[in-house]
Biotite code that builds the C-alpha atoms (Angstrom):
import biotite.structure as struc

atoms = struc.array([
    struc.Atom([-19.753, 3.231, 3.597], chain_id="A", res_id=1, res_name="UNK", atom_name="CA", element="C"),
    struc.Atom([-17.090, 2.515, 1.436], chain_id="A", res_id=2, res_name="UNK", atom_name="CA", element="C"),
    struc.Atom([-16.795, -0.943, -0.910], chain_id="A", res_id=3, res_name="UNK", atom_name="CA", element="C"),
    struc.Atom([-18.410, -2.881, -3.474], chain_id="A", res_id=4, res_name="UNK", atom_name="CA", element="C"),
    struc.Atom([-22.214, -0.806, -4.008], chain_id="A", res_id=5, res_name="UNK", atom_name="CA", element="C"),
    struc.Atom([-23.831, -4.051, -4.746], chain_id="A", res_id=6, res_name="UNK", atom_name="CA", element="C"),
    struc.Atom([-25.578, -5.636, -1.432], chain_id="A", res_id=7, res_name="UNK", atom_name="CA", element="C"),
    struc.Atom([-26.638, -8.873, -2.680], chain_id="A", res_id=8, res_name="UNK", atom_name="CA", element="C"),
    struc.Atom([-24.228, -11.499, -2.856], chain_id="A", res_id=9, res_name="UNK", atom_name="CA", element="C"),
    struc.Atom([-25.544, -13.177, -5.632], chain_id="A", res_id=10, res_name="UNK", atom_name="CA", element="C"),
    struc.Atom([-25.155, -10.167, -7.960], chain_id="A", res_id=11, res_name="UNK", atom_name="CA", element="C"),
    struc.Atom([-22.072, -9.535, -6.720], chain_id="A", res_id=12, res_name="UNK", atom_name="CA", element="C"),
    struc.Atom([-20.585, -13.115, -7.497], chain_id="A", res_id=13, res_name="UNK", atom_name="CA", element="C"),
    struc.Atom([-22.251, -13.054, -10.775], chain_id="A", res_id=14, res_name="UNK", atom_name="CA", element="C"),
    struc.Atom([-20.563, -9.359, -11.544], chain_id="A", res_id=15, res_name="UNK", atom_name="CA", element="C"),
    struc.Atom([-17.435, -11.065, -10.248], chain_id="A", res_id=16, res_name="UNK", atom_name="CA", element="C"),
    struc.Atom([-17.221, -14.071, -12.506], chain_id="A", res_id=17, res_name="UNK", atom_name="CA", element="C"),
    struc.Atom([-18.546, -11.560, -15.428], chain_id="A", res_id=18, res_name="UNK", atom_name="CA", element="C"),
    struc.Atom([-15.645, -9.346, -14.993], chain_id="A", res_id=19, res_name="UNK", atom_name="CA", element="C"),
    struc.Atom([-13.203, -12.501, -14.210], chain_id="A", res_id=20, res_name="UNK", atom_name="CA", element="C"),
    struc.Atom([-14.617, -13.730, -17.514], chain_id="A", res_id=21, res_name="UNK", atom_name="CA", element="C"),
    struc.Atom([-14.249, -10.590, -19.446], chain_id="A", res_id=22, res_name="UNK", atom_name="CA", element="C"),
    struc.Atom([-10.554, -10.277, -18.653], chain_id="A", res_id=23, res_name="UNK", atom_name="CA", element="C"),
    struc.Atom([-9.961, -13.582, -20.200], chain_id="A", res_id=24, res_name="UNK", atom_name="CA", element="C"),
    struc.Atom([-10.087, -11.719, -23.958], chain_id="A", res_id=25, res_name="UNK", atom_name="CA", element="C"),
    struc.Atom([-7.586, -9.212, -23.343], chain_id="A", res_id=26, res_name="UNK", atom_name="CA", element="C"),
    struc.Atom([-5.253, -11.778, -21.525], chain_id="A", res_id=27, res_name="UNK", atom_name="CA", element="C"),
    struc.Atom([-5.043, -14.298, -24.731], chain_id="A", res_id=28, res_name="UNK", atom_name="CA", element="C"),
    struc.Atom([-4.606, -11.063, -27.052], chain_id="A", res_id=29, res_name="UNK", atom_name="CA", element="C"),
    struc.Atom([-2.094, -9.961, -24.758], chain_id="A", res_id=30, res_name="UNK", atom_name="CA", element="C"),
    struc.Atom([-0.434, -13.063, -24.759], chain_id="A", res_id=31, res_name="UNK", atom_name="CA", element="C"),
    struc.Atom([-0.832, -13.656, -28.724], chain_id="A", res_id=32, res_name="UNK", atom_name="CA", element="C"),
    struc.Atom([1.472, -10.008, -28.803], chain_id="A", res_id=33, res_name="UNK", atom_name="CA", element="C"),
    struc.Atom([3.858, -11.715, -26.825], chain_id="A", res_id=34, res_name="UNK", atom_name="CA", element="C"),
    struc.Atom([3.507, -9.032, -23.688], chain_id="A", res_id=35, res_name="UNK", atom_name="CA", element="C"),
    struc.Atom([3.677, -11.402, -21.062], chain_id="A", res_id=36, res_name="UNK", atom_name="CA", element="C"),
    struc.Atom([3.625, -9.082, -17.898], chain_id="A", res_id=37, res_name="UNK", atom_name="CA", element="C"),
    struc.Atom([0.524, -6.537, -18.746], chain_id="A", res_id=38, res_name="UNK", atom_name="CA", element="C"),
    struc.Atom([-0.844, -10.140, -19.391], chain_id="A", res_id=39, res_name="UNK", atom_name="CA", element="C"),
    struc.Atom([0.244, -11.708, -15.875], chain_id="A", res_id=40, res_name="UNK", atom_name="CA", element="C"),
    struc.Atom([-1.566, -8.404, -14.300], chain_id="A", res_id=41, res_name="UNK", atom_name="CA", element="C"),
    struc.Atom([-4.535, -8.885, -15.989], chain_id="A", res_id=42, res_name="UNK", atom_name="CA", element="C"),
    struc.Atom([-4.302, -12.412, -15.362], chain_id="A", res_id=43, res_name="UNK", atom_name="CA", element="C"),
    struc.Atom([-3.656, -11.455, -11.300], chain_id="A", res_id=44, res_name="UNK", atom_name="CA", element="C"),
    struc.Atom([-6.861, -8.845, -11.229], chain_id="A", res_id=45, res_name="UNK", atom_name="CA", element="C"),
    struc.Atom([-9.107, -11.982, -12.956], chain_id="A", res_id=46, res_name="UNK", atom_name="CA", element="C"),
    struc.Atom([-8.062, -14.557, -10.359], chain_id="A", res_id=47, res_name="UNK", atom_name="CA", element="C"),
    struc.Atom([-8.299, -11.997, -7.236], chain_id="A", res_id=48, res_name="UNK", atom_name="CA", element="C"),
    struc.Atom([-11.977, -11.965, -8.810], chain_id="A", res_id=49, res_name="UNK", atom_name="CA", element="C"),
    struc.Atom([-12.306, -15.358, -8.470], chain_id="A", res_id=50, res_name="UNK", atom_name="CA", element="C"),
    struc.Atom([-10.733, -16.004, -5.019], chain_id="A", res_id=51, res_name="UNK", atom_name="CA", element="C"),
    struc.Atom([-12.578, -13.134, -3.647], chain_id="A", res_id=52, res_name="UNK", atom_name="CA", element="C"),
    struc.Atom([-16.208, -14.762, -5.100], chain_id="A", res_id=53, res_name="UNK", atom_name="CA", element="C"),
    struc.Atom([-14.859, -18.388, -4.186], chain_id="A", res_id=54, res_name="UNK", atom_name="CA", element="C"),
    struc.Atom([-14.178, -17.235, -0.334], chain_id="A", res_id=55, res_name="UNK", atom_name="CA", element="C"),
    struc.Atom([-16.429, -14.604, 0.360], chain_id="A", res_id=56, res_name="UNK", atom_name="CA", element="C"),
    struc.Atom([-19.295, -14.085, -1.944], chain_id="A", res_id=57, res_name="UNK", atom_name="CA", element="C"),
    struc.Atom([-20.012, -17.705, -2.361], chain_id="A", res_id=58, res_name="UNK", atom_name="CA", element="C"),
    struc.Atom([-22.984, -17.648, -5.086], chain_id="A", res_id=59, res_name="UNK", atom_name="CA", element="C"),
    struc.Atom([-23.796, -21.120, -6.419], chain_id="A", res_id=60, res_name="UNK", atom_name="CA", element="C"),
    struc.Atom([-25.613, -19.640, -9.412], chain_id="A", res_id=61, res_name="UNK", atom_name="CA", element="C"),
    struc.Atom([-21.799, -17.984, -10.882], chain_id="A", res_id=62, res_name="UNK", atom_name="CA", element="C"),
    struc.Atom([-20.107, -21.625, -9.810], chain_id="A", res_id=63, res_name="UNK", atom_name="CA", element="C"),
    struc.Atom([-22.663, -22.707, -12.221], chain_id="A", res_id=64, res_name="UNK", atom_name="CA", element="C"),
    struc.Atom([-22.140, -20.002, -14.787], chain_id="A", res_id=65, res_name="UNK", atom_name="CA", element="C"),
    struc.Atom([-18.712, -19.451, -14.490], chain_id="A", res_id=66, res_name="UNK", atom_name="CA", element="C"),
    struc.Atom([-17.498, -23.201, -17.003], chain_id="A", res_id=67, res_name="UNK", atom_name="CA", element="C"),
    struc.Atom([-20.409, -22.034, -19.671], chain_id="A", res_id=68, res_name="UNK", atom_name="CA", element="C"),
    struc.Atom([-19.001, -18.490, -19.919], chain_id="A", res_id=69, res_name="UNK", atom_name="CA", element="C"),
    struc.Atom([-15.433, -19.545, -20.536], chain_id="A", res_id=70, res_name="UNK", atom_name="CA", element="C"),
    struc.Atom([-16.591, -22.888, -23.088], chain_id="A", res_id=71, res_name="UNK", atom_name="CA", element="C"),
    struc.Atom([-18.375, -20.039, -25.214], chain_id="A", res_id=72, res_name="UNK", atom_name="CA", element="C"),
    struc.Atom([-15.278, -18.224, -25.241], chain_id="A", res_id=73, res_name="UNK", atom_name="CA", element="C"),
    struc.Atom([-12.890, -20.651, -25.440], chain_id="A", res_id=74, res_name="UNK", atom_name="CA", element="C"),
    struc.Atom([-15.683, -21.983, -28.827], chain_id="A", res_id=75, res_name="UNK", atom_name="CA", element="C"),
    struc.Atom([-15.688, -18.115, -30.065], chain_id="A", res_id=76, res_name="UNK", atom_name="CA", element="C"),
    struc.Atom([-12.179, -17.182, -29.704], chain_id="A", res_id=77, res_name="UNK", atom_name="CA", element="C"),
    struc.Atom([-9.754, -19.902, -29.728], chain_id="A", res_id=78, res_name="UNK", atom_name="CA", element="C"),
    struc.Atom([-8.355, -22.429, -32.028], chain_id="A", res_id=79, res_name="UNK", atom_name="CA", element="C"),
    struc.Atom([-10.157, -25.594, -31.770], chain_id="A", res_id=80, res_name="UNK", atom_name="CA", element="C"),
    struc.Atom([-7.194, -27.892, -30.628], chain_id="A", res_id=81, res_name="UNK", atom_name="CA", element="C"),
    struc.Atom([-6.950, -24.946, -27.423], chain_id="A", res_id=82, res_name="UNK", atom_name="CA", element="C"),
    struc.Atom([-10.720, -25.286, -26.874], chain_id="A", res_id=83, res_name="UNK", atom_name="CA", element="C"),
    struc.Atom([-10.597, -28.352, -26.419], chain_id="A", res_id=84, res_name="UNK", atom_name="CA", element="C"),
])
């Protein structure tokens, strides 16, 4: 069989919003250096993620998690005015 090795859905829409999450670092540095288009593919990969766990993994546990994740990094690694 061929695909994604995890069989529950829940882990799998939690790995997806991790990685989703995880690739929102690189995009602001990328975007801070001014390279806009390695940004916009990172940016593509993140929300193919998050369509993918939105319309076919649907775990409500990473809907939940999902706004916490990106408020701690928006807190840790942002500018308060973007934060916010």
């Amino acid at each position: 069989m061929s695909g994604i090795f995890v069989k529950n859905y829940i882990d799998q829409g939690q790995e997806f919003t991790l990685c989703a999450v995880a690739l929102a670092y690189p995009i602001v540095a990328l975007l801070r250096a001014k390279r806009i288009w390695l940004a916009a593919l990172l940016a593509v990969a993140a929300l193919g993620l998050l369509v993918n766990m939105m319309f076919v993994v649907i775990s409500r546990t990473a809907l939940v998690t999902m706004p916490i994740m990106l408020a701690v990094f928006a807190l840790l690694h942002l500018r308060w005015r973007t934060a916010v």
